[in-house]
C-alpha positions in Angstrom: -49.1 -24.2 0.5 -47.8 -27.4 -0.6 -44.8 -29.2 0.7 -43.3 -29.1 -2.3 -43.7 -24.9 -2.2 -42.7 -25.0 1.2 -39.3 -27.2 0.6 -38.5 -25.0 -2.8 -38.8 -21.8 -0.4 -36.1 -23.5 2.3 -34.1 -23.7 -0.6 -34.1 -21.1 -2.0 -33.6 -19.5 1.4 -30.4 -21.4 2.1 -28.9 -20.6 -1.7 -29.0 -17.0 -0.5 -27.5 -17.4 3.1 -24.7 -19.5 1.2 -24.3 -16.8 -1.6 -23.8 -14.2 1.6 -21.4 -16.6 3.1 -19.3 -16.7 -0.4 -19.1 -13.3 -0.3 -18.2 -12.5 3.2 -15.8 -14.9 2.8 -14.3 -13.1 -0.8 -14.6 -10.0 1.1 -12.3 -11.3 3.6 -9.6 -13.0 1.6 -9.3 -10.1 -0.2 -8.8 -7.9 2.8 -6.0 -10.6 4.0 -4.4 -10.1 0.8 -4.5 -6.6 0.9 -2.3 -6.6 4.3 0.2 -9.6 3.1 0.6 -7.6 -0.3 1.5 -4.7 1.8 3.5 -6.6 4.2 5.5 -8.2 1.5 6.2 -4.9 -0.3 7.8 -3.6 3.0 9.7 -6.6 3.3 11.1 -6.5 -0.4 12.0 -2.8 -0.1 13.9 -3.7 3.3 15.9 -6.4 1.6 16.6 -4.8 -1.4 18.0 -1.4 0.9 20.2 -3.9 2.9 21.4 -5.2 -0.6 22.2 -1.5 -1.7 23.9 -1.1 1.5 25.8 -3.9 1.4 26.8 -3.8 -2.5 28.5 -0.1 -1.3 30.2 -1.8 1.5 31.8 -4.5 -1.1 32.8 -1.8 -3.8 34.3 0.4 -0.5 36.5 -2.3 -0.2 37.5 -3.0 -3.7 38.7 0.2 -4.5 40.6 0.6 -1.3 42.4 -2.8 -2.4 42.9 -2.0 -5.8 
């Protein structure tokens, strides 16, 4: 083979190790996202029962005042 067949072969070879690397890498973000979606969701749904909780505490207080 020429070197100019043996250098278009490397290449080729390397654009398809860094096409596997993008997609690991996709794969991975997406996975991370997944869990700080989820973690984010908890958090939301904890602050907004706090905010419930608290919003009955205030109008607890208002009509005893009133």
């Amino acid at each position: 083979m020429s070197r100019h067949t043996e250098n278009k072969e490397e290449i080729l070879k390397i654009y398809g190790s860094i096409d596997l690397i993008n997609q690991r890498i996709d794969n991975i973000e997406d996975n991370h996202l997944k869990h700080l979606q989820k973690s984010i969701d908890r958090i939301q749904w904890i602050i907004t029962a706090i905010g419930l909780g608290v919003l009955g505490q205030v109008l607890v207080l208002v009509t005893k005042h009133l």
